[in-house]
Backbone as numpy.savetxt, mean C-alpha at the origin, in Angstrom:
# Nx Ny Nz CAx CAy CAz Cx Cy Cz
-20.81 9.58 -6.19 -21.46 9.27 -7.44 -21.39 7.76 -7.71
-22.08 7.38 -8.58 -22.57 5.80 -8.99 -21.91 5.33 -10.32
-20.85 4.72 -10.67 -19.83 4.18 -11.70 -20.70 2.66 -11.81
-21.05 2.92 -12.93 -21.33 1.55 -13.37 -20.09 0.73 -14.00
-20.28 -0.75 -13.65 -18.99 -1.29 -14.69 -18.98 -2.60 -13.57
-17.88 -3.01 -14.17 -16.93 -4.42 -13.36 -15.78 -4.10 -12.48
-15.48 -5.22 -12.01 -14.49 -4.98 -11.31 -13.19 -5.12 -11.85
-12.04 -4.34 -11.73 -10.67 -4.58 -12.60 -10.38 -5.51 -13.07
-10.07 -5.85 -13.94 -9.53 -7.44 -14.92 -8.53 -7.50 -14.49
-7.63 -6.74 -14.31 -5.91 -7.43 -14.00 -4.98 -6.68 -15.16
-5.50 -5.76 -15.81 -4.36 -5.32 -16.69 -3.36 -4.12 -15.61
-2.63 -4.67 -15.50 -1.46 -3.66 -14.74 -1.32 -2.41 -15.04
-0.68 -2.41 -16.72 -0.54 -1.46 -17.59 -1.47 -0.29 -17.49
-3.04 -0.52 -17.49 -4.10 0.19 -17.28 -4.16 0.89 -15.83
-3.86 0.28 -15.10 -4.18 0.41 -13.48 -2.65 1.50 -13.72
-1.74 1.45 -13.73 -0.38 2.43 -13.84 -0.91 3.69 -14.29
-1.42 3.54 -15.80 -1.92 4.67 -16.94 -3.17 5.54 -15.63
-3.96 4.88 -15.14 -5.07 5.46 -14.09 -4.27 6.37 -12.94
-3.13 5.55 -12.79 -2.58 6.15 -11.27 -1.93 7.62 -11.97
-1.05 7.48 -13.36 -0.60 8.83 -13.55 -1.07 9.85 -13.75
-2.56 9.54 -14.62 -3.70 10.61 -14.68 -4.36 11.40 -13.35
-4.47 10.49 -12.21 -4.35 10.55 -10.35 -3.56 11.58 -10.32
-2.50 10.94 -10.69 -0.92 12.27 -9.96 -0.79 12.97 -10.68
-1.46 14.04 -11.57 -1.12 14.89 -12.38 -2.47 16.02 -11.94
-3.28 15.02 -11.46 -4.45 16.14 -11.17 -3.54 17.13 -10.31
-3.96 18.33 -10.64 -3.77 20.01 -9.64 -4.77 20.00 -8.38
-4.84 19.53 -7.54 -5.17 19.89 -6.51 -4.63 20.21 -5.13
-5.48 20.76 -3.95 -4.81 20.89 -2.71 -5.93 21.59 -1.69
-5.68 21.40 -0.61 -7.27 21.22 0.36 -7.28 20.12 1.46
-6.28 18.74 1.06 -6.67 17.95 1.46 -5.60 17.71 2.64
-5.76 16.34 3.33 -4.62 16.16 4.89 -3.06 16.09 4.00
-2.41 16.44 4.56 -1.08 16.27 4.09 -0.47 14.34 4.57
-0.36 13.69 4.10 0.32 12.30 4.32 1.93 11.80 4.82
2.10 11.61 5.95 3.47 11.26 5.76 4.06 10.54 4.92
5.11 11.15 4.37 5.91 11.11 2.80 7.22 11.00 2.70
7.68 10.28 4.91 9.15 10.67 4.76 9.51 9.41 5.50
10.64 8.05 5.30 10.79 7.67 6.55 10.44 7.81 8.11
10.80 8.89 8.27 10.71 9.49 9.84 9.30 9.68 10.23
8.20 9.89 9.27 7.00 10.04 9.45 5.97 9.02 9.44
6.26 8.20 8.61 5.71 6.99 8.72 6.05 5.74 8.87
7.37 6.04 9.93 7.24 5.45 11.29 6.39 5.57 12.20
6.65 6.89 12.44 5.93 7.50 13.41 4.11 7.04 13.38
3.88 7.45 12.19 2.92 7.06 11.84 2.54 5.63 12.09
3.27 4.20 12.10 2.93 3.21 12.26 2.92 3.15 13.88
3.77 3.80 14.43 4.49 3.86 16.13 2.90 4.13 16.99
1.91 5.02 15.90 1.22 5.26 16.64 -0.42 4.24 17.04
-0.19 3.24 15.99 -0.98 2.34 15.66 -1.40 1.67 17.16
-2.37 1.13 17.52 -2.42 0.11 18.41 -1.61 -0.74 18.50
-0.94 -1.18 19.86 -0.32 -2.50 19.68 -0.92 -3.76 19.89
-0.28 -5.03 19.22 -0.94 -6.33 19.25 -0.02 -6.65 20.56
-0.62 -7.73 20.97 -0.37 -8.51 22.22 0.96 -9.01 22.04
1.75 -8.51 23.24 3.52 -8.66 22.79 3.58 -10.21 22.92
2.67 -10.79 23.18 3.24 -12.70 22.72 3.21 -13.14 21.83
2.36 -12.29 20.78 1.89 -12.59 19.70 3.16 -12.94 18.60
3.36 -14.16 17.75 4.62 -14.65 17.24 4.88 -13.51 16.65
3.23 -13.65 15.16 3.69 -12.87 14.34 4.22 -11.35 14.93
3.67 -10.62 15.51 4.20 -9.52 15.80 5.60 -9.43 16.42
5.91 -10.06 17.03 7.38 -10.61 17.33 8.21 -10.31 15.90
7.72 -11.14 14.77 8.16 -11.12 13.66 8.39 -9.44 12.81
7.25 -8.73 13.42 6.86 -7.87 12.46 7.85 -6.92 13.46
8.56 -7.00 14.91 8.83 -5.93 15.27 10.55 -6.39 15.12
11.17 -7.53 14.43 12.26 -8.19 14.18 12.73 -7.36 12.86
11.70 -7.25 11.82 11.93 -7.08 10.69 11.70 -5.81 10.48
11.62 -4.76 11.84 11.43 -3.15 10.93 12.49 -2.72 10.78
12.53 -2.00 9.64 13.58 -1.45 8.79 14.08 -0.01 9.55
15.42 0.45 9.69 15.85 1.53 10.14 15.98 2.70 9.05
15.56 3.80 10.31 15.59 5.04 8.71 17.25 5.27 8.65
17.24 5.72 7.57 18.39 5.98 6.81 18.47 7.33 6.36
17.45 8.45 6.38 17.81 9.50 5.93 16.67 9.74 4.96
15.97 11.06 4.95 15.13 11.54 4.22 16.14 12.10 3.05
15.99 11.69 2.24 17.02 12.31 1.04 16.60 12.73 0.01
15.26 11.90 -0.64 15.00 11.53 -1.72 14.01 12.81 -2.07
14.27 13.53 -3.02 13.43 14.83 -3.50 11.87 14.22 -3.79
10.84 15.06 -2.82 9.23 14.93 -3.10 8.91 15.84 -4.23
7.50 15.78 -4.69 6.65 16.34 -5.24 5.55 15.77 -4.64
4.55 16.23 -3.66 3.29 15.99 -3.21 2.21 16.75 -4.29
1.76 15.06 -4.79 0.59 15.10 -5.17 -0.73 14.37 -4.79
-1.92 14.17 -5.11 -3.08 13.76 -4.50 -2.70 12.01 -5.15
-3.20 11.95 -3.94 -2.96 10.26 -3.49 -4.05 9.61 -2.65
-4.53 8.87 -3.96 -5.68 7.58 -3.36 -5.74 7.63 -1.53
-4.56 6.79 -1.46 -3.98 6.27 -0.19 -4.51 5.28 -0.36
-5.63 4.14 -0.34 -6.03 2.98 -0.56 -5.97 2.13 -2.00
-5.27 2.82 -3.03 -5.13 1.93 -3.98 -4.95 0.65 -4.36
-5.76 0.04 -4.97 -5.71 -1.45 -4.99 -6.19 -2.21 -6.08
-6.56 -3.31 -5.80 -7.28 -4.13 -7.09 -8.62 -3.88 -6.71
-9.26 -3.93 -5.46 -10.60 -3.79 -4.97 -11.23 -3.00 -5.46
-10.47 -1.73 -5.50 -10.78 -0.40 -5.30 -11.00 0.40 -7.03
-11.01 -0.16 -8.30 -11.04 0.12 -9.41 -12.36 -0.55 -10.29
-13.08 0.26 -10.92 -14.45 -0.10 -11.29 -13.74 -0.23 -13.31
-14.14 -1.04 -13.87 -13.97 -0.76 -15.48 -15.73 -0.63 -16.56
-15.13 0.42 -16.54 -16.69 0.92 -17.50 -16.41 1.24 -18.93
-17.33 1.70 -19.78 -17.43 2.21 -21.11 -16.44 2.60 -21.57
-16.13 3.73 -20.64 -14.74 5.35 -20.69 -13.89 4.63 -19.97
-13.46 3.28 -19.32 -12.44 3.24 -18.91 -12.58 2.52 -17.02
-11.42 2.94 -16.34 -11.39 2.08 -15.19 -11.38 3.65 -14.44
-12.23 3.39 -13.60 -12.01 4.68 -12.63 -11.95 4.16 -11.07
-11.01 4.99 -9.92 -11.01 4.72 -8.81 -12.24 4.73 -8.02
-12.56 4.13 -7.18 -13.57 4.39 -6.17 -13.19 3.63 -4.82
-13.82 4.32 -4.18 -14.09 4.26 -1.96 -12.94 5.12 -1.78
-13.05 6.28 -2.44 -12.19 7.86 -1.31 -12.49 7.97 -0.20
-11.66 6.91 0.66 -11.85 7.08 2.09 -10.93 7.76 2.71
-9.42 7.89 1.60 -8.42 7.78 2.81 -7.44 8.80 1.65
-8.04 9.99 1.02 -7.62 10.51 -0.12 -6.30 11.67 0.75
-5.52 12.28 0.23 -4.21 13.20 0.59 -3.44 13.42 -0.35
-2.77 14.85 0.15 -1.40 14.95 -0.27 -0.40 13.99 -0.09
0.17 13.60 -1.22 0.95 12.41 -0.57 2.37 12.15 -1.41
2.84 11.51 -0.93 4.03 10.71 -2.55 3.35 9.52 -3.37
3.18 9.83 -4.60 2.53 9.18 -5.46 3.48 7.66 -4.94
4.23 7.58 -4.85 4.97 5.91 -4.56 4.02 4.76 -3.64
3.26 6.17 -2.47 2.46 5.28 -1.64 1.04 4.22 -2.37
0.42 5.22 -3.61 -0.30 4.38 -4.43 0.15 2.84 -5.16
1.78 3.51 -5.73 1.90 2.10 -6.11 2.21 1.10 -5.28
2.83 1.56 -4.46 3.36 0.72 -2.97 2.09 -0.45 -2.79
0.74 0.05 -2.51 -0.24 -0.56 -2.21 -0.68 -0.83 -3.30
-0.65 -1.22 -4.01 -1.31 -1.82 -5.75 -0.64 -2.71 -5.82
0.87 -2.50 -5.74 1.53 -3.88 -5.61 1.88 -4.75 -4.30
1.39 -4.10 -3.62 1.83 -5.13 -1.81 0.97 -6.49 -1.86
1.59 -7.31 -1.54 0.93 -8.78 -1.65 -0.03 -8.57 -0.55
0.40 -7.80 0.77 -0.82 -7.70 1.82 -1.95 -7.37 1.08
-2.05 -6.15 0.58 -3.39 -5.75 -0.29 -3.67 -6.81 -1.30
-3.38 -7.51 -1.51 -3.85 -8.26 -2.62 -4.24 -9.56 -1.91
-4.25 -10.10 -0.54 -4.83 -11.00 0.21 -5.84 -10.25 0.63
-5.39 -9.53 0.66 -6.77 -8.38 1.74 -7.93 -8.37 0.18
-7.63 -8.39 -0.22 -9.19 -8.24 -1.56 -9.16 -10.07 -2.04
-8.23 -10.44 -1.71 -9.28 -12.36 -2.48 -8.66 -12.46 -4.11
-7.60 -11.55 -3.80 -6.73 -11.83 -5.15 -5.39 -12.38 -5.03
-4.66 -13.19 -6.03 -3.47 -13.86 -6.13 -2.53 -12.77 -6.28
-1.49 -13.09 -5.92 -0.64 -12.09 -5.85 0.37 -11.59 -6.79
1.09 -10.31 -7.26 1.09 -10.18 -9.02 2.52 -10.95 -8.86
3.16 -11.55 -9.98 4.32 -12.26 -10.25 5.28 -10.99 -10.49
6.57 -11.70 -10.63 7.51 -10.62 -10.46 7.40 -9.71 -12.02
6.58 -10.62 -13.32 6.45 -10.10 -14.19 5.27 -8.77 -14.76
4.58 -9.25 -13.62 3.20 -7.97 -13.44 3.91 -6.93 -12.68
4.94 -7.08 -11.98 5.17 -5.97 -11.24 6.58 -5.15 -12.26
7.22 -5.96 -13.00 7.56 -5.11 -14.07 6.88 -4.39 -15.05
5.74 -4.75 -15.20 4.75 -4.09 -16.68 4.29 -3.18 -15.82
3.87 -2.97 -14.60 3.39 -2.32 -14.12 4.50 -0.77 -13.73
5.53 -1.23 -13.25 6.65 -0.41 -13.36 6.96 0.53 -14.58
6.88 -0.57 -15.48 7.37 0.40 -16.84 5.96 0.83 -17.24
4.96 0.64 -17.54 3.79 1.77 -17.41 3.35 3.04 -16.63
3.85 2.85 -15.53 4.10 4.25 -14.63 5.15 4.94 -14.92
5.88 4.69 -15.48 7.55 4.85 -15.93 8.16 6.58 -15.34
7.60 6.73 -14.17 8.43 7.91 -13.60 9.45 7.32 -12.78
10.75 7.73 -13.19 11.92 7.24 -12.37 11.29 7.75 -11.05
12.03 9.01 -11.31 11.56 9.60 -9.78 10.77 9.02 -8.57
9.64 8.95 -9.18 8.62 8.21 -8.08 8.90 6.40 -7.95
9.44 6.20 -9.15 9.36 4.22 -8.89 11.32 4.08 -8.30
12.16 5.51 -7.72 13.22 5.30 -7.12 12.95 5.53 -5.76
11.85 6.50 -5.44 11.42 6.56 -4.01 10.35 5.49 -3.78
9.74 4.87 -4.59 8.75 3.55 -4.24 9.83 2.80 -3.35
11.16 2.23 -4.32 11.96 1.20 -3.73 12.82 1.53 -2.35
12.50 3.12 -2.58 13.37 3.62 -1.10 12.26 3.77 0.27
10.79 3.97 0.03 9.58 4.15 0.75 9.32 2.47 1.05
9.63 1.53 0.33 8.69 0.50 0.52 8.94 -0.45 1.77
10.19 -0.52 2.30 9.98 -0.84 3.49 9.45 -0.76 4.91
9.66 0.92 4.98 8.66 1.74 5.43 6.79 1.63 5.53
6.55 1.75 4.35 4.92 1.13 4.19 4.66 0.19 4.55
5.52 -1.09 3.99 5.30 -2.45 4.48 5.11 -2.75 5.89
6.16 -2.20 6.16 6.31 -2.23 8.13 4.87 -1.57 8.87
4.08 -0.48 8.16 3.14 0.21 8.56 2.03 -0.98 8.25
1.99 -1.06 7.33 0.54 -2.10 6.78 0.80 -3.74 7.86
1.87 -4.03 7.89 1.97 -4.81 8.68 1.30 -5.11 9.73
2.35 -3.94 10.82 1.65 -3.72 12.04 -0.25 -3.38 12.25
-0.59 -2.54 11.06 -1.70 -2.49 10.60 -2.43 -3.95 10.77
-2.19 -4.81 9.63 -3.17 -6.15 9.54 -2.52 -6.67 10.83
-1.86 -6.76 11.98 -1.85 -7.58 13.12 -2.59 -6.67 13.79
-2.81 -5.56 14.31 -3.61 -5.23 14.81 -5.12 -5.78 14.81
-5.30 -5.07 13.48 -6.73 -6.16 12.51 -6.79 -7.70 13.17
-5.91 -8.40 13.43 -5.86 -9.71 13.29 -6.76 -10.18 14.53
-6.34 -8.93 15.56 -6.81 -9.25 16.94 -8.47 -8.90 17.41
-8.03 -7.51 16.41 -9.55 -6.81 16.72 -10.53 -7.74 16.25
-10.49 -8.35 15.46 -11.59 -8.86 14.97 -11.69 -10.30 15.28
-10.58 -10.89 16.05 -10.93 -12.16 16.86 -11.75 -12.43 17.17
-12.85 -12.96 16.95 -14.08 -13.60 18.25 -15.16 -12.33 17.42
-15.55 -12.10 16.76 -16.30 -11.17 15.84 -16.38 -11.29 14.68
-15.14 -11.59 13.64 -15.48 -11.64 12.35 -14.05 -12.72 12.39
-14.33 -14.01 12.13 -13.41 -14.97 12.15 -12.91 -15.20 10.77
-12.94 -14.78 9.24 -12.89 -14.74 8.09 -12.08 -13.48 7.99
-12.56 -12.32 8.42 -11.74 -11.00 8.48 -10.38 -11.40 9.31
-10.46 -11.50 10.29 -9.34 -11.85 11.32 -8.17 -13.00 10.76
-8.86 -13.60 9.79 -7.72 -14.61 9.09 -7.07 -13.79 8.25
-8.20 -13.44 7.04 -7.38 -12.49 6.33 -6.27 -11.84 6.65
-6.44 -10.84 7.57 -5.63 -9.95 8.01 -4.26 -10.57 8.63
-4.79 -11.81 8.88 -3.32 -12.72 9.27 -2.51 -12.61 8.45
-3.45 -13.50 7.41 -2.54 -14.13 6.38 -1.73 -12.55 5.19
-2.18 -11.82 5.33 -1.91 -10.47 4.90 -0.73 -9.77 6.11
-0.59 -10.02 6.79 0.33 -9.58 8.06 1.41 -10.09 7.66
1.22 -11.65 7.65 2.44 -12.47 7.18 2.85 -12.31 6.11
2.23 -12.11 4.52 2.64 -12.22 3.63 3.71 -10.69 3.66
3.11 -9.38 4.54 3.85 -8.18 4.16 5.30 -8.39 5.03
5.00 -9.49 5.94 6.13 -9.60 7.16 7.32 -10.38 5.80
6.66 -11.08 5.01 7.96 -11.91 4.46 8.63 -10.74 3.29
7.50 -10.05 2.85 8.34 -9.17 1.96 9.34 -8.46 2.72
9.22 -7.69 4.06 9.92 -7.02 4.61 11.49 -8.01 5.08
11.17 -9.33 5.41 12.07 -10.20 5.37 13.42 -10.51 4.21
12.69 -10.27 3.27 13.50 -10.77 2.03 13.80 -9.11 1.27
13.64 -7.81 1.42 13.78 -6.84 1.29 14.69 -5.62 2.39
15.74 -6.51 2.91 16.15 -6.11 4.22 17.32 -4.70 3.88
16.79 -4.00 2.56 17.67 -2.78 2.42 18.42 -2.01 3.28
17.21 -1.73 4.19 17.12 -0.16 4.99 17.75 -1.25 6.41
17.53 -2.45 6.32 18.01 -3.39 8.24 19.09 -3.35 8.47
C-alpha cells in the first residue's frame, strides 16, 4: 500500500511509541529469527566472507564477542527486522513503518538494536543519535525486559551487521563506488561500537 507523508523528523520518543504498538501486534505465520547468541552467530558465520587481508575485517574478526549463555527469558514477537530512520513515513495519523522486506518472529530488542546502531544510521545519510537520544528513546520503549536483552543481544547484532557492511563493502567495489563507501564507513563505525562495548570479550 501507498503512505503518503515525510520522512521521520527525529523524534525518538515517537519512533519507540511505533515500535511498541509493532510488538504488541498478535501475530504468527512468519520465519522465525534468530533470538539467541548461539544463533546469530551462526547466523553471521554464515554470511560471505570478505577478503582475509582486508584491515577492516581483521578488525571486525578481533572484536567478536564470545557467547556467554542463552539465559535471558524471550517473548517472540513480530519484528520489522530492518528498523530504522529510513524506513518510517510521518503522515496525518502518525508515523508508520514501511519496506517489509525482512519482517519475523523475532526479539523485539533486534528492532531497537537497529534504530539505534550508528551503522544504520550511516547507512541512511543520517548523524548519529547522541548518548541523549538514545536515553529518550530507551525510556519511551520502557520495557525492562526487552531494553535488558537489547544490552545483552547487542554485541551479537553488531558483530552480524558488521560483517554484513564489509561484505557490502566489497561487493559493490568497482559497481557502485558511493554504496561501497557507505558500507565502509558503516562497518567501521559498528566495528568501534563493538570495540568500546567489550561485555561479552
Amino acid at each position: 500500500d501507498f503512505f503518503a507523508g515525510d520522512m521521520w523528523d527525529g523524534d525518538v520518543a515517537q519512533a519507540a511509541a511505533l515500535l511498541t504498538t509493532l510488538h504488541g501486534v498478535e501475530t504468527d505465520g512468519f520465519r522465525t529469527m534468530p533470538a539467541s547468541p548461539t544463533a546469530i552467530m551462526a547466523d553471521a558465520d554464515r554470511l560471505p566472507l570478505p577478503p582475509t587481508d582486508d584491515w577492516a575485517w581483521r578488525r571486525i574478526i578481533a572484536a567478536r564477542p564470545r557467547i556467554v549463555g542463552d539465559v535471558r527469558p524471550l517473548k517472540r514477537v513480530m519484528v520489522h527486522g530492518d528498523f530504522s530512520a529510513g524506513n518510517m513515513i510521518a503522515g496525518p495519523d502518525g508515523i508508520r513503518c514501511i519496506d517489509w522486506q525482512c519482517p519475523g518472529m523475532g526479539d523485539a530488542a533486534e528492532d531497537l538494536w537497529s534504530f539505534l546502531s550508528p551503522a544504520f544510521q550511516i547507512h541512511y545519510d543520517r548523524a548519529r543519535f547522541d548518548e541523549a537520544a538514545i536515553v529518550r528513546c530507551r525510556a519511551a520503549y520502557g520495557d525492562a525486559a526487552v531494553l535488558d536483552r537489547l544490552d545483552y543481544l547487542a554485541p551479537y547484532f553488531s558483530y552480524r551487521f558488521a560483517h554484513y557492511c564489509c561484505f557490502r563493502t566489497h561487493q559493490l567495489a568497482g559497481v557502485d563506488a558511493a554504496g561501497s563507501d557507505r558500507y565502509r564507513r558503516a562497518a567501521d563505525a559498528e566495528t568501534a561500537w563493538l570495540e568500546q562495548h567489550r561485555a561479552h570479550g
